[in-house]
C-alpha positions as CSV (number, residue, x, y, z in Angstrom):
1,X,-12.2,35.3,-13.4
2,X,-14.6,35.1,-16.4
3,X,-13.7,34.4,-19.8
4,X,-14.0,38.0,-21.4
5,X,-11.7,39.3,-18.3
6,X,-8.8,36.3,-19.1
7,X,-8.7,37.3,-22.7
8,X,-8.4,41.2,-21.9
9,X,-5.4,40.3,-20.2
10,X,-4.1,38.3,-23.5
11,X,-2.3,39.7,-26.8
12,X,-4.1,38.5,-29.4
13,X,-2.3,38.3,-33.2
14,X,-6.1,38.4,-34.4
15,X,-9.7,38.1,-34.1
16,X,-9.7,34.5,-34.9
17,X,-7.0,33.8,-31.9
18,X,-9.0,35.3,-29.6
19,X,-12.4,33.5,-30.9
20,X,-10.1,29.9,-31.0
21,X,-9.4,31.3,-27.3
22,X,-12.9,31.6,-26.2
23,X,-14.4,28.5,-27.9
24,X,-12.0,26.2,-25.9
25,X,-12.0,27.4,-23.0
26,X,-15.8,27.4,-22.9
27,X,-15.4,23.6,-23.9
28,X,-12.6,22.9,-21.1
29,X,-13.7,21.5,-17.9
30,X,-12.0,22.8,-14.5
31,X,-10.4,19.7,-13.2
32,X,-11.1,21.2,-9.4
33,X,-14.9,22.8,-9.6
34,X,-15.7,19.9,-12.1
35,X,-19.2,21.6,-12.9
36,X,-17.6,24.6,-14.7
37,X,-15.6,25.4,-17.6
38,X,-12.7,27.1,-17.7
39,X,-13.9,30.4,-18.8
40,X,-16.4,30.6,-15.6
41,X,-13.7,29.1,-13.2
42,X,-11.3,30.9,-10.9
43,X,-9.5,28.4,-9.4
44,X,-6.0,28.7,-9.7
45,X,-5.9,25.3,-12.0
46,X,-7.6,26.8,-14.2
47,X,-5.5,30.0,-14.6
48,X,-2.7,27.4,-15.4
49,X,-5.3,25.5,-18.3
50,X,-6.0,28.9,-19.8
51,X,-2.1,29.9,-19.9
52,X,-1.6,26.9,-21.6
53,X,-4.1,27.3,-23.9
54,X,-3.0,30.4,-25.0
55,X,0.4,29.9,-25.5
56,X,-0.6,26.3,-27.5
57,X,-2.8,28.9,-29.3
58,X,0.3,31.2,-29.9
59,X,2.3,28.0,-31.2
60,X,-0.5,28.0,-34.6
61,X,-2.2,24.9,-32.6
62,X,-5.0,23.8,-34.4
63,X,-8.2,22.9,-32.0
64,X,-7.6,19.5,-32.9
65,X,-3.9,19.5,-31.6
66,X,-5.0,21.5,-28.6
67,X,-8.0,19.0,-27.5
68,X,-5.6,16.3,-28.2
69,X,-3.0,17.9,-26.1
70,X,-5.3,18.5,-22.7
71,X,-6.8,14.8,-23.6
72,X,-4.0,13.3,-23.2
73,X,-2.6,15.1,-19.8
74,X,-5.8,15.0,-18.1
75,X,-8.3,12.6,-19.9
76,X,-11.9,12.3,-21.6
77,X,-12.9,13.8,-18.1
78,X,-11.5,17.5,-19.5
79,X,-13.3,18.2,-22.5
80,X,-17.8,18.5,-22.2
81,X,-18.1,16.6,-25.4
82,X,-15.4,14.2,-24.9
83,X,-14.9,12.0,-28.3
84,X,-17.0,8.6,-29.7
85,X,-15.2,5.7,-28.5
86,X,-16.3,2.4,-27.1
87,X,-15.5,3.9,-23.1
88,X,-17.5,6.8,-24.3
89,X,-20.8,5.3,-25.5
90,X,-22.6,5.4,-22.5
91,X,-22.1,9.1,-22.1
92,X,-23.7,9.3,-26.2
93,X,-26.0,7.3,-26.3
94,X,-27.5,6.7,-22.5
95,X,-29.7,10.0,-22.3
96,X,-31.4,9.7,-25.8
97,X,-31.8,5.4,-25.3
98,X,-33.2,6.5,-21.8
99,X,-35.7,9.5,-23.0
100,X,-37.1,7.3,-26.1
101,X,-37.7,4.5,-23.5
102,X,-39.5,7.1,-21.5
103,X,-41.3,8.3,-24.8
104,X,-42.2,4.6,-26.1
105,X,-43.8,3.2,-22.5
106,X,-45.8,7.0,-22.0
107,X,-47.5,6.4,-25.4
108,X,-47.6,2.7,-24.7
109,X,-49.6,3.2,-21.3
110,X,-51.7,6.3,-22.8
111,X,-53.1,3.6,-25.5
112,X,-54.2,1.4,-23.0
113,X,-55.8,3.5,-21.1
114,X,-57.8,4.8,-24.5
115,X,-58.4,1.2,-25.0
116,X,-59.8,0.4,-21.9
117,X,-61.6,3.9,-21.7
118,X,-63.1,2.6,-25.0
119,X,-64.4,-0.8,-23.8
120,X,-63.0,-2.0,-27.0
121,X,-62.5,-6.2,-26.9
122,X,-62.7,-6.8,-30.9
123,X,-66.3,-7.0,-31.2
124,X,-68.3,-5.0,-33.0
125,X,-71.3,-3.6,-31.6
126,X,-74.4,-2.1,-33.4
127,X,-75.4,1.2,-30.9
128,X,-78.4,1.8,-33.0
129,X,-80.4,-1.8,-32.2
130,X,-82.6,-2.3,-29.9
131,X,-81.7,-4.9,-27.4
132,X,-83.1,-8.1,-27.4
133,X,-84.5,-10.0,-24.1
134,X,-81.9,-11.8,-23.6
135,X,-79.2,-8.9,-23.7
136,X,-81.7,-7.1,-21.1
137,X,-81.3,-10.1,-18.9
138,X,-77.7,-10.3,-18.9
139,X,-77.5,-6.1,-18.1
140,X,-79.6,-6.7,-14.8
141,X,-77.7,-9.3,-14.0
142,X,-74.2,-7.3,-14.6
143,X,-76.3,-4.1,-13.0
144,X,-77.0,-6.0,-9.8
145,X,-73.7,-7.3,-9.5
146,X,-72.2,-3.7,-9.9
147,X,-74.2,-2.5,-6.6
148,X,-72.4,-5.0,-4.4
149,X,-68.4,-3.8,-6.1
150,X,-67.1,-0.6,-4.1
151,X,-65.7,1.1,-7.3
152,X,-66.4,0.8,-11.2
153,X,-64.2,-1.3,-13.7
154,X,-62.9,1.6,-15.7
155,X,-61.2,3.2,-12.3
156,X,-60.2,-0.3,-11.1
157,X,-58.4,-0.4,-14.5
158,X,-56.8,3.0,-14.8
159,X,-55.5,2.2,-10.9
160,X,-53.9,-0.6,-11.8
161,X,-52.0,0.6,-14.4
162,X,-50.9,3.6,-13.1
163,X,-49.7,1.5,-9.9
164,X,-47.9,-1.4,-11.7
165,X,-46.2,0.8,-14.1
166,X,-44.2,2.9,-11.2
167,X,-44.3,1.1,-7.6
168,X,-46.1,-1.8,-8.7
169,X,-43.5,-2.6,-11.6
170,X,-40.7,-1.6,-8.4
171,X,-42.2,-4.2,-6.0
172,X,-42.6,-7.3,-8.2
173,X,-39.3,-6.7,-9.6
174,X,-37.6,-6.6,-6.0
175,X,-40.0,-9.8,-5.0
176,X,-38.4,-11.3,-7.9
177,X,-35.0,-10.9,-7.6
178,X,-35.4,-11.8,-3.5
179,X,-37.2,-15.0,-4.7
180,X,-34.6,-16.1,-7.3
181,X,-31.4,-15.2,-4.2
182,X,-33.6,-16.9,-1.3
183,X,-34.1,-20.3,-3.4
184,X,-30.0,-20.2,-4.7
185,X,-29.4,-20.0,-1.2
186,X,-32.1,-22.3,0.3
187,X,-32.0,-25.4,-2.4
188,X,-29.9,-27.7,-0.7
189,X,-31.6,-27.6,2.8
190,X,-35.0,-28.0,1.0
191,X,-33.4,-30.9,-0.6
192,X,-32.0,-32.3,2.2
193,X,-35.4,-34.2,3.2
194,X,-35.7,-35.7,0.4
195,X,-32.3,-37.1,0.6
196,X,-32.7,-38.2,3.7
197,X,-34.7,-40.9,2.1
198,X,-31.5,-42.7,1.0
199,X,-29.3,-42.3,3.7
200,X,-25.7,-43.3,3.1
201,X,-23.1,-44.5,5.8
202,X,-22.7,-42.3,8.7
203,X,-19.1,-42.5,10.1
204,X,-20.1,-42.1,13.9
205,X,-22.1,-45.4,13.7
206,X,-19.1,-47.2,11.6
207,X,-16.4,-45.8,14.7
208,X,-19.1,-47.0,17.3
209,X,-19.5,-50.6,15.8
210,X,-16.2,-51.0,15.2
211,X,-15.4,-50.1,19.3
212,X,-18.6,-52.6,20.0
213,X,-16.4,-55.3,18.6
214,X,-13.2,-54.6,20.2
215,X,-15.1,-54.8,23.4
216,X,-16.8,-57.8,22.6
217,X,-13.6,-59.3,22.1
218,X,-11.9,-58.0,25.2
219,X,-14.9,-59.8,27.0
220,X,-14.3,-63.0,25.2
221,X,-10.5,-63.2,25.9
222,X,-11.3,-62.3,29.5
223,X,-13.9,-65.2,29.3
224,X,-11.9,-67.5,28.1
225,X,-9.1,-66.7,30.2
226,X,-10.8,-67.1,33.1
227,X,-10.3,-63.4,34.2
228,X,-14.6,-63.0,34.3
229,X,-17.1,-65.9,34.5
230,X,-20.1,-66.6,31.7
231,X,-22.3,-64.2,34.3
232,X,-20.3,-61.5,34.3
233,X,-19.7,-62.1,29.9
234,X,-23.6,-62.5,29.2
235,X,-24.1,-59.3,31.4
236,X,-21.2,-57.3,30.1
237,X,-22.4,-58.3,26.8
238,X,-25.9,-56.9,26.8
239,X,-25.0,-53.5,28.2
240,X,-23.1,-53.5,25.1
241,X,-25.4,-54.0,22.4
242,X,-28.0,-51.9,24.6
243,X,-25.4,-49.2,24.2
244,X,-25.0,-49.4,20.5
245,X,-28.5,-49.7,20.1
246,X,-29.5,-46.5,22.1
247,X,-26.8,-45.1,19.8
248,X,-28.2,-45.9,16.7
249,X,-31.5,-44.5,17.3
250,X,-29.7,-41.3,18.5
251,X,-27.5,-40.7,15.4
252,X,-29.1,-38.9,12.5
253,X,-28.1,-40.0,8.9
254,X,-25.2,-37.8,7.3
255,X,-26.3,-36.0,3.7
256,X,-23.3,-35.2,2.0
257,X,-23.4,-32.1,0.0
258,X,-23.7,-32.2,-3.8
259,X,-21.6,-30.8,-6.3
260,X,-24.1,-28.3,-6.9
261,X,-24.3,-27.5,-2.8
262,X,-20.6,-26.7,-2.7
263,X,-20.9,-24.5,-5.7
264,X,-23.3,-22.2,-4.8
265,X,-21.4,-22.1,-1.0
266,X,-18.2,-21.1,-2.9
267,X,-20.0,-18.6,-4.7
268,X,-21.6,-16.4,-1.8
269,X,-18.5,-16.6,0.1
270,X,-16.8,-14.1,-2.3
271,X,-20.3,-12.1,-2.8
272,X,-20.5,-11.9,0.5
273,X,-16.7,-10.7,1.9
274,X,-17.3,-8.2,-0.9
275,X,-20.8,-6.9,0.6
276,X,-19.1,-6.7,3.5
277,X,-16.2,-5.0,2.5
278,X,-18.1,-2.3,1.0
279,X,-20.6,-1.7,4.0
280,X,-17.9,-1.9,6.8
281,X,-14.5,-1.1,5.1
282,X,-12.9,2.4,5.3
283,X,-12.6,3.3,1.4
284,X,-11.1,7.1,2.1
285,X,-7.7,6.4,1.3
286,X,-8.4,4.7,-1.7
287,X,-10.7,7.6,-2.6
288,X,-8.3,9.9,-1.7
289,X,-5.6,8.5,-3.9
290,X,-7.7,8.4,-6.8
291,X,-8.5,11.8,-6.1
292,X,-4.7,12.7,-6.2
293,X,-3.7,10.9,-9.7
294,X,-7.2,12.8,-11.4
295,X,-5.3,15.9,-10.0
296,X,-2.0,15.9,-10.3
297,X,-0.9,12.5,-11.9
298,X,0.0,14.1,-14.9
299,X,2.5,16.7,-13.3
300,X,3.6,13.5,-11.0
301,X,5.1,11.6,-14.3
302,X,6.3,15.3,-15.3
303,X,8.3,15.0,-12.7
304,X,9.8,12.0,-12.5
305,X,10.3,11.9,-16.5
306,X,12.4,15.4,-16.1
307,X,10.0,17.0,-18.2
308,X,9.1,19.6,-15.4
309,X,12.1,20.7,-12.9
310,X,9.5,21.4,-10.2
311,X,5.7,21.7,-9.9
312,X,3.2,24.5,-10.6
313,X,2.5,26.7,-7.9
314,X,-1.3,24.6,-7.8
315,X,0.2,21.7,-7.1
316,X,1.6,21.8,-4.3
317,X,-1.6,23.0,-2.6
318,X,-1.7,19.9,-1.2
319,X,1.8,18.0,-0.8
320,X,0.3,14.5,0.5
321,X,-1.5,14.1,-2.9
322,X,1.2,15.0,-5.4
323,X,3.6,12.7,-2.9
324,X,1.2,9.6,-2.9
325,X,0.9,10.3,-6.6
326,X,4.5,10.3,-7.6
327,X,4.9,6.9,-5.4
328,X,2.0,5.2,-7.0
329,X,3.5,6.5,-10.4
330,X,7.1,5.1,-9.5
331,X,5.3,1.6,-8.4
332,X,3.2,1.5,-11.6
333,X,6.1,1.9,-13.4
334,X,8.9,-0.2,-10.6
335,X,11.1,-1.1,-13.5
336,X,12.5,2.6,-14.7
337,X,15.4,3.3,-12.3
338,X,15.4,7.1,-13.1
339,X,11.9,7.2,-11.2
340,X,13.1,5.8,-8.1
341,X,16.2,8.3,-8.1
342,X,13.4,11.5,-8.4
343,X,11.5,9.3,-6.0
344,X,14.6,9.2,-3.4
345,X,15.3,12.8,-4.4
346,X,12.1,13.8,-2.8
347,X,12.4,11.9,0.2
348,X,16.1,13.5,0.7
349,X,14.1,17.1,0.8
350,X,11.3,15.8,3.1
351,X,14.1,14.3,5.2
352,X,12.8,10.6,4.7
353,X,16.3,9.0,4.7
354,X,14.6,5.7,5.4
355,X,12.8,5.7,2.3
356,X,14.8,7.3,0.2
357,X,17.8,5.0,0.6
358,X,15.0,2.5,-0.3
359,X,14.6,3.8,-3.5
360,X,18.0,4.5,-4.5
361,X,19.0,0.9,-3.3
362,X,15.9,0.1,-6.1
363,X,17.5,2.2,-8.4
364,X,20.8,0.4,-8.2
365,X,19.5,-2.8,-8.5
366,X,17.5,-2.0,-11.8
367,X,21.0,-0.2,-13.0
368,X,23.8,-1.5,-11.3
369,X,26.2,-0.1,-14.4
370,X,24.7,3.7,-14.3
371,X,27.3,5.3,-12.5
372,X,25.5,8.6,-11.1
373,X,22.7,6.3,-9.4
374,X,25.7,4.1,-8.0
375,X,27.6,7.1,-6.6
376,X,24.7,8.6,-5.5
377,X,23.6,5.9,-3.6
378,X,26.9,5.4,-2.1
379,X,27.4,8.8,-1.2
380,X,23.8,9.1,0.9
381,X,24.2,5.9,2.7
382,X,27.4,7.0,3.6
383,X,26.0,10.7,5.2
384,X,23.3,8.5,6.4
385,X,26.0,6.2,8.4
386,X,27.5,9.3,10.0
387,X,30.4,9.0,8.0
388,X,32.1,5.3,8.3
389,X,32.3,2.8,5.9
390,X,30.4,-0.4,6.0
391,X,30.4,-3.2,4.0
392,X,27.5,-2.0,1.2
393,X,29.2,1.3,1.1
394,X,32.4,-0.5,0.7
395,X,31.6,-2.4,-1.8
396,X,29.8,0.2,-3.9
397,X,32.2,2.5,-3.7
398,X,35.0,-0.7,-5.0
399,X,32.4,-1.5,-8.0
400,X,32.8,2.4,-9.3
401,X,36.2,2.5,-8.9
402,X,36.7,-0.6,-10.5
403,X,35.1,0.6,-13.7
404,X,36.6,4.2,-13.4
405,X,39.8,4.5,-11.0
406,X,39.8,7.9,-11.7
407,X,36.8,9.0,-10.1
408,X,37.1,11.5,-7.6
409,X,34.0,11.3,-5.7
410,X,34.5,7.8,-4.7
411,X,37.7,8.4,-3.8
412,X,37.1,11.5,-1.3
413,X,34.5,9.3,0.3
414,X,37.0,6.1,1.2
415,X,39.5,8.7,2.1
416,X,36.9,10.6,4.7
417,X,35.8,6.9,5.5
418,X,39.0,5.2,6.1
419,X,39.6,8.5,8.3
420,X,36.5,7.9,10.1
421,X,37.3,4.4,10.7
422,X,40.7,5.0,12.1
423,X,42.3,3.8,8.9
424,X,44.7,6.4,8.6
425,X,47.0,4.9,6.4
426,X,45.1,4.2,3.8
427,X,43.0,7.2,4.6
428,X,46.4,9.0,3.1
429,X,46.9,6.8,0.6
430,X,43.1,7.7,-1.4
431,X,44.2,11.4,-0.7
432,X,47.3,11.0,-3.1
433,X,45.9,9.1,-5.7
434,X,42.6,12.1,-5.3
435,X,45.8,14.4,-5.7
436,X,47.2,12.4,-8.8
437,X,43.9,12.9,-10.2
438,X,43.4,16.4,-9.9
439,X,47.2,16.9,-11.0
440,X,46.7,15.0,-14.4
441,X,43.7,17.0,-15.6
442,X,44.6,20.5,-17.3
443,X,43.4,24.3,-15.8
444,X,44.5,25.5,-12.6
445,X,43.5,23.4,-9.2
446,X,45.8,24.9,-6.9
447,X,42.6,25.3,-4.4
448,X,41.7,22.1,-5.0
449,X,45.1,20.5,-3.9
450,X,45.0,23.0,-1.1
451,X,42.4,21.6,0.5
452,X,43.5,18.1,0.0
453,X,46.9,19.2,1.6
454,X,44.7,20.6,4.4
455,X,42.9,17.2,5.0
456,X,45.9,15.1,5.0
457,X,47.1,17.2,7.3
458,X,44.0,16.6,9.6
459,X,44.2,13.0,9.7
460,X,48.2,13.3,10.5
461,X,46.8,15.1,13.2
462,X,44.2,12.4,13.9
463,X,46.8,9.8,13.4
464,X,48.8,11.1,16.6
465,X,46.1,11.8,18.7
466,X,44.7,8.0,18.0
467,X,47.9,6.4,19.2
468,X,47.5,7.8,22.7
469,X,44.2,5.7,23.3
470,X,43.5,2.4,24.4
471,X,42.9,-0.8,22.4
472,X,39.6,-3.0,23.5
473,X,38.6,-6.0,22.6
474,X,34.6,-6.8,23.2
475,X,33.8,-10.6,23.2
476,X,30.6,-12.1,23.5
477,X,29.8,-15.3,25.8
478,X,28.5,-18.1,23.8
479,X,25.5,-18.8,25.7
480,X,24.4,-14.9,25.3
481,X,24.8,-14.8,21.7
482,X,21.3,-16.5,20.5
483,X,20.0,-13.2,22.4
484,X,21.9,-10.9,20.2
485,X,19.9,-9.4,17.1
486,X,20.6,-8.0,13.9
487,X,19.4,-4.6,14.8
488,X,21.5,-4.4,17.9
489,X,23.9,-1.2,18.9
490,X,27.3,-1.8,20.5
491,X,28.5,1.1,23.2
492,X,31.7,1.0,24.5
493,X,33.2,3.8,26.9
494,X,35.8,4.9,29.4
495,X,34.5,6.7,32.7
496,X,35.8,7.2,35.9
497,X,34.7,5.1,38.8
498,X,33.1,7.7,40.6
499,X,30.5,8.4,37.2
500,X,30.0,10.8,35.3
501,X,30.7,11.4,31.5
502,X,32.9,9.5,29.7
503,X,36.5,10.2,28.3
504,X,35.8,8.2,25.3
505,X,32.8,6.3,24.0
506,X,31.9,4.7,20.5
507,X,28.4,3.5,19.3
508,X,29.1,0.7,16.7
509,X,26.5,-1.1,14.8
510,X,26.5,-4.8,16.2
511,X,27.9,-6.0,12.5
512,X,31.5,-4.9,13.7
513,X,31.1,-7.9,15.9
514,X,32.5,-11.2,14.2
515,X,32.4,-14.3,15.6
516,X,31.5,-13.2,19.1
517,X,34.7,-10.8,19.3
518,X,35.5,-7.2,18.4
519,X,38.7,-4.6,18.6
520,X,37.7,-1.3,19.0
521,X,40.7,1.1,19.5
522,X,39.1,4.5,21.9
523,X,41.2,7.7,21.8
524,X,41.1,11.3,22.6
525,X,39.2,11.1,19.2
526,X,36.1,9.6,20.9
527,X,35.6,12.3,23.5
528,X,32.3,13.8,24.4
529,X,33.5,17.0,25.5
530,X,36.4,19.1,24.5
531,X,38.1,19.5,28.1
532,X,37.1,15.8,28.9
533,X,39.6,13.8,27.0
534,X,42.2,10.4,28.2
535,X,45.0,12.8,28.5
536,X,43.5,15.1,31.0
537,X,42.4,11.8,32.7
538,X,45.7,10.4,32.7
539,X,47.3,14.1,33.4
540,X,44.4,13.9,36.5
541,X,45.6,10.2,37.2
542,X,42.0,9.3,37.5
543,X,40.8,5.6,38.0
544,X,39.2,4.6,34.9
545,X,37.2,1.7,34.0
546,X,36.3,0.6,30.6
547,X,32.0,-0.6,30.2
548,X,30.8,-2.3,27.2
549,X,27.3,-2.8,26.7
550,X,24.9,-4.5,23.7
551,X,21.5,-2.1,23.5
552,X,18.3,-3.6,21.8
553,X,17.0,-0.3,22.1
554,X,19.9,1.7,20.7
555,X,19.8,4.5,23.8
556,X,22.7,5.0,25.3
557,X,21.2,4.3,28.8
558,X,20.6,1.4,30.1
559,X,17.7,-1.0,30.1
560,X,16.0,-3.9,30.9
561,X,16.8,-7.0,28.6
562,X,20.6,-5.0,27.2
563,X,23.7,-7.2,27.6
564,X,26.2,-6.4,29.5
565,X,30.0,-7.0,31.0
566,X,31.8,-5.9,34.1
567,X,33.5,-3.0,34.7
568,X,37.2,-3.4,34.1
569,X,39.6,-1.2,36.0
570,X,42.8,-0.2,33.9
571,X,46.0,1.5,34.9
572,X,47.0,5.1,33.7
573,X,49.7,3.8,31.1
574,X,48.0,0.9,30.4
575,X,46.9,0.4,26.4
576,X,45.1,-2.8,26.2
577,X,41.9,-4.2,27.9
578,X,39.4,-7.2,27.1
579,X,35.6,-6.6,28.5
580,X,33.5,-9.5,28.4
581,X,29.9,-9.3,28.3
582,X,28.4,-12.1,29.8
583,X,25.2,-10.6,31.6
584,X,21.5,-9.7,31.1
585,X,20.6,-6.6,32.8
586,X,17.1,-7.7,34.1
């Protein structure tokens, strides 16, 4: 879209709108084609620019305000005259400095040329004289010598000129520089001869001297002791100074590196990794997020401020570059807890629980007193957990209530926790102080207290049906336990002998295990499958066996390296069992 068919679309309040319109979008860059201005661009970014300069425009903007406006969101990088600072003086003053370079050394070069064209050496010469004999003489002699040279001075001048002004100027410069790098890096080995001169102590011949004379004294107390005679000493002897002779001539003098040695070592070392670096290392993703904060950085910190509910329609183009923008903006900025709960807020809709429980847990720490970050955070670990209670939850969901008893999010999570954990009692007790809550406040919450009735209803329910299973307690043999790790799932089931599925199986997180022991209580509750429960097992008087196993994997089949126990028969009526597991599957 041009520029004339963007402001036909526009409702102008006068001509000088419309010509405030044109002039900056003509002096706007597109932030995608980069080589256009808004008015000749058609990219969708820059229907958004344009929209927003019109409505600024609408506002009574001045210019001023405007270019300040768009500077500030998107940088100098927006604007083809961007303003005269200190980072912009190399965009001013570069091409001019550059072209009266260019200027100066063409008029430099074009006088010496005239000069030498001239054959002007500060003499002057009278072209009206005659010349004398001895002038004569000294043209032959310049005549002759001209037939034996293959071209005349005046070209050999003007070539050499025009070569060392372009490639000639190149080469020496490049000889230069290679001459001044080959002589850092060659001075101390050209040095070494020298000091080689003055050799110092060389630590091989100090260890062989010293081994000479433990030797020699070995001999002596063998001589003395009458272990060898004088023969066998003076022999013995003389092979040993041999040897250290022989040795001697064989070791070359150790040069210890100077100071300025080591220096210049230290120095490539750097220079060098970073050479490397840049030839060798893969640079797109760095590239890539540079890319992403030029482009959408600004609506990134929109986002995460609250300025801006959700993006324009542009960008989100490309999700992976406003994502990795709004995490490098969260990280720039690590200590503003209200980013990392937008951050966690977009993980949540990209269904990155991982993460975003990461970034709420961040958020809590930087504002452990804010009480929506706090319930928020409890609230998605807890969904995350499948519903039970562990000891973070717990204690988050204690630290709210402890400042506000009251509130009633915390409280329907410990009651659907304590549910979930079999805690029935005190799963009703949080449902009548949620009640007493809802009762103290004024309006009308008879559906409210409906549904409460209706839950503590369920976990009566849930409450019978859990005193019909079977108690088990898990324990660990000692000499398995260095094998158990933190990540570790616990499954315990009842089967029947003969396979198939379970009537009741748990998967526990290996924290519910303390001090090598556990009591897990499995009812009609835990049943995979409606019509496969205890009580049709029992009704069936079916042999049933109660399997506990510790997976490093976390599948509910086994594998090689899992713990295990024994299968242990139980009764029909029977309500207690202990499993030990005090095997390795291999």
């Amino acid at each position: 879209m041009t520029a004339n068919a963007a402001i036909d679309v526009y409702d102008f309040d006068s001509p000088q709108q419309e010509a405030q319109y044109r002039g900056l979008i003509e002096e706007f860059r597109c932030p995608k084609c980069q080589n256009q201005n808004l008015a000749a661009s058609d990219a969708p970014i820059a229907q958004d620019l344009k929209q927003k300069v019109y409505d600024l425009i609408k506002d009574r903007r001045s210019d001023a305000e405007i270019r300040a406006y768009m500077q500030e969101r998107y940088g100098d990088f927006i604007s083809y005259k961007p303003p005269m600072r200190p980072s912009t003086w190399i965009l001013w003053f570069f091409p001019p400095l550059l072209l009266l370079v260019l200027i100066v050394g063409w008029f430099w070069q074009s006088k010496r040329r005239q000069v030498v064209a001239r054959g002007q050496n500060g003499v002057t010469v009278n072209s009206t004289a005659a010349l004398t004999s001895a002038e004569k003489a000294e043209l032959d002699r310049l005549l002759s010598q001209a037939e034996n040279v293959d071209h005349d001075i005046t070209s050999i001048e003007d070539k050499k000129m025009t070569l060392f002004s372009t490639f000639g100027l190149f080469v020496a410069l490049s000889l230069l520089i290679a001459l001044i790098f080959a002589l850092i890096a060659i001075m101390p080995w050209l040095r070494a001869p020298r000091l080689q001169s003055k050799p110092i102590d060389n630590q091989l011949l100090d260890i062989n001297v010293a081994v000479f004379r433990e030797r020699l004294a070995e001999l002596q107390t063998d001589k003395d002791s009458g272990t060898i005679n004088n023969s066998h000493y003076q022999n013995q002897k003389l092979e040993l100074e041999r040897q250290l002779l022989d040795a001697q001539r064989q070791i070359t003098p150790m040069v210890t590196p100077d100071v300025k040695s080591r220096l210049i070592v230290a120095a490539w070392i750097p220079i060098l990794a970073a050479m490397a670096y840049l030839l060798i290392g893969n640079r797109t993703p760095v590239f890539d997020l540079w890319t992403s904060e030029d482009k959408v950085g600004q609506v990134a910190d929109d986002l995460l401020t609250a300025k801006i509910d959700k993006p324009p329609k542009w960008a989100t183009e490309n999700g992976r570059q406003l994502i990795s923008a709004m995490q490098t903006n969260v990280h720039r900025n690590a200590d503003d807890p209200n980013r990392w709960m937008r951050l966690s807020e977009l993980f949540l809709s990209m269904e990155a629980t991982d993460s975003a429980l990461e970034a709420l847990s961040r958020a809590y720490r930087l504002a452990p007193d804010n009480e929506e970050i706090a319930t928020t955070y409890a609230q998605t670990s807890f969904f995350v957990n499948e519903g039970q209670l562990d000891a973070n939850i717990r204690r988050l969901l204690q630290a709210i209530l402890a400042k506000n008893p009251q509130h009633e999010r915390a409280q329907m999570l410990m009651a659907m926790g304590e549910t979930r954990s079999s805690n029935f009692a005190q799963a009703q007790g949080w449902i009548k102080r949620l009640q007493g809550s809802i009762v103290a406040k004024p309006g009308d919450h008879t559906k409210a207290l409906a549904s409460l009735d209706e839950l503590s209803n369920y976990v009566s329910t849930q409450e019978k049906q859990a005193l019909e299973g079977i108690d088990v307690t898990v324990k660990i043999n000692a000499n398995l336990l260095p094998l158990v790790k933190a990540d570790d799932v616990l499954f315990v089931a009842i089967r029947d002998v003969k396979g198939g599925p379970p009537f009741a199986a748990k998967r526990l997180p290996i924290s519910i295990i303390k001090q090598g022991e556990a009591s897990i209580r499995l009812s009609n509750l835990d049943a995979m499958m409606p019509d496969r429960t205890l009580n049709s097992a029992r009704s069936d008087k079916t042999q049933l066996a109660v399997v506990a196993r510790i997976s490093h994997s976390g599948n509910a089949i086994a594998e090689s390296g899992d713990l295990s126990g024994n299968p242990i028969m139980i009764s029909v009526e029977q309500t207690q069992v202990n499993v030990e597991i005090n095997q390795q599957i291999p």
